[in-house]
N, C-alpha and C positions, 0 to 999 in steps of 0.2 A: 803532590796534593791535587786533590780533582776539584774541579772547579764545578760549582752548583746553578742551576737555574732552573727556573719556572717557563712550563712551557703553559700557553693559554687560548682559549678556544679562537677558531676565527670569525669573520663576517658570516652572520647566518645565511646560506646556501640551499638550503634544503629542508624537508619536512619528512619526517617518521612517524609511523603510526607504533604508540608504546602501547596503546590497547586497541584490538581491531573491535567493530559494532560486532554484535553476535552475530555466529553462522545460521541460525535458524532465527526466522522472524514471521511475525505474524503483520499482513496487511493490514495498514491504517492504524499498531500499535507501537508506541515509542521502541526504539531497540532496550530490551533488557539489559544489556552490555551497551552500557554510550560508551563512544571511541574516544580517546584521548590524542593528541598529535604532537610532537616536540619540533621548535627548531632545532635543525644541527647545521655545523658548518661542512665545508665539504669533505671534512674527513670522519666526518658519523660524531663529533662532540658535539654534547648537546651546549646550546646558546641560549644564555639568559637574558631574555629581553619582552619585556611584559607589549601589550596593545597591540600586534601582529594579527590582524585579521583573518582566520580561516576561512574556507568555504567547502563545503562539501557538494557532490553533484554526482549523480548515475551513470561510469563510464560506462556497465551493459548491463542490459538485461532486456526485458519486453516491451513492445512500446507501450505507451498510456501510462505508465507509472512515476508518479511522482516524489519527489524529496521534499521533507522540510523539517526546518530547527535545523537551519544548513549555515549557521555561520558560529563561531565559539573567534574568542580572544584568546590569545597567550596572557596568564600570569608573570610574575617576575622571574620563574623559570623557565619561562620558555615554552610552558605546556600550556595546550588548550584543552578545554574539556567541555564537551558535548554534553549537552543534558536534555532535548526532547526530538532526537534527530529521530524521527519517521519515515518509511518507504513504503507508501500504497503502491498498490498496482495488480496485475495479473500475477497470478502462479507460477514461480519460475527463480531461475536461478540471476544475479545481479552480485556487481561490484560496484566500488563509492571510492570515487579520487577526490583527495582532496587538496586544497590548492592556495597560491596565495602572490602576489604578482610578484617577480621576478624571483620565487623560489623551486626550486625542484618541488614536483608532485607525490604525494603518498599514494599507494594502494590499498584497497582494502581486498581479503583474501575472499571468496565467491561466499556468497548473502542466500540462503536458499526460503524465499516466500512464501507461506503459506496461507492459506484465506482467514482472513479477519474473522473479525466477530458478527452473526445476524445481523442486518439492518435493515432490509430492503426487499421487495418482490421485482423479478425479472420477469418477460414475457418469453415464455418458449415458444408455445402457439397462439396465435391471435384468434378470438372469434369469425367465424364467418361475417365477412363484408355486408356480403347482402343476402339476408333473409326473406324469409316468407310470414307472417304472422301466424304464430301456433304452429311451427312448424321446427321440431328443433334444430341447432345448428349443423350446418354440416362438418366443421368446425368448431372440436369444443375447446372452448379455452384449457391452456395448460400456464401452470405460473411454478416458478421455483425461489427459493430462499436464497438470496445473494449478501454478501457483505456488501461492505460500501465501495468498492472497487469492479463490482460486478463478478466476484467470483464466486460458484455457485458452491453450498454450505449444504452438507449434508446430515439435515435433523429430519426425524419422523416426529408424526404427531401435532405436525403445527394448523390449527386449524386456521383455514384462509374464505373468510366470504366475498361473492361479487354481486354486485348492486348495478344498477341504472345510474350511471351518471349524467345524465342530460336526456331530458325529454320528458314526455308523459305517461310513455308504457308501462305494462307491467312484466317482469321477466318473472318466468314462469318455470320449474323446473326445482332444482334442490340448490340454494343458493351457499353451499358450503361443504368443501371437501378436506380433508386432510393431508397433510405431505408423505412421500412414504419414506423411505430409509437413505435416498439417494434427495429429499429435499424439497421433491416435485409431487403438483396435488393437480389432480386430472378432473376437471367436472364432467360432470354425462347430462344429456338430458334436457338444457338448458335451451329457451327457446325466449322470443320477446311476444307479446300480443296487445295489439294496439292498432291504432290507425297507420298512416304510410306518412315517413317521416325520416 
């Protein structure tokens, strides 16, 4: 007669990732795929033990990029599950370890970024410093459409105006240009006329 027994998981050891964040993601928006993450012990059986802490963090990519919605709990299985984990940053390829103290670390398989959504105007080229009154710049301003990460967005058609912010002149010239297909809007022409200031 053969004799019967139950074999049963051990001390959780280690973390797995049962669903990776998506490989395509867009800057500054939640991952479409949130990752989910399992205890196991150290021979890959998963361990049920709910309130285990995660954390997620950037082990590469570009520098300036940030994570967040970086922490999920285990349920009574063992799983954690991410629901607003985000990575701004620049354009580019990144992976996400995720961790938890005295457990082995997961990986996440390579994250490739792509630029967010419109938010923001970036400076290409600055105005001429110092001017001449009535005299236009020699320096014309250039400005581009950026998301919130600084990465530049390629829409046409966006019309962009520029005004006097501080002072009493008047800028003189055509205060509004349009983006072209690459996102960027060129003014011509553009001069101040006024007292010396």
């Amino acid at each position: 007669a053969s004799a019967a027994f139950d074999i049963v998981y051990g001390a959780a050891a280690q973390l797995s990732l049962v669903t990776e964040p998506s490989s395509d993601a867009q800057s500054g928006a939640p991952f479409s795929q949130q990752p989910t993450v399992q205890l196991e012990d150290a021979s890959g059986n998963p361990v049920s033990l709910a309130g285990v802490e995660i954390t997620a963090e950037i082990l590469s990519g570009l520098s300036g990029a940030i994570l967040t919605g970086t922490s999920a709990s285990t349920d009574a299985s063992g799983l954690a599950a991410f629901a607003t984990l985000t990575l701004t940053g620049p354009v580019g390829d990144y992976t996400i370890r995720f961790t938890s103290p005295t457990l082995g670390p997961a990986v996440s398989g390579t994250i490739s970024l792509a630029a967010g959504p419109a938010a923001q105007l970036g400076k290409v080229t600055e105005p001429s410093g110092t001017v001449q009154s009535g005299v236009p710049f020699s320096e014309q301003p250039v400005v581009r459409v950026e998301d919130t990460a600084g990465n530049p967005i390629a829409v046409a058609g966006v019309e962009i105006s520029v005004s006097i912010a501080s002072g009493d002149p008047a800028l003189v010239g055509t205060p509004t240009a349009s983006t072209n297909a690459s996102g960027v809007a060129t003014f011509g022409g553009l001069s101040i006329d006024g007292a010396v200031g």
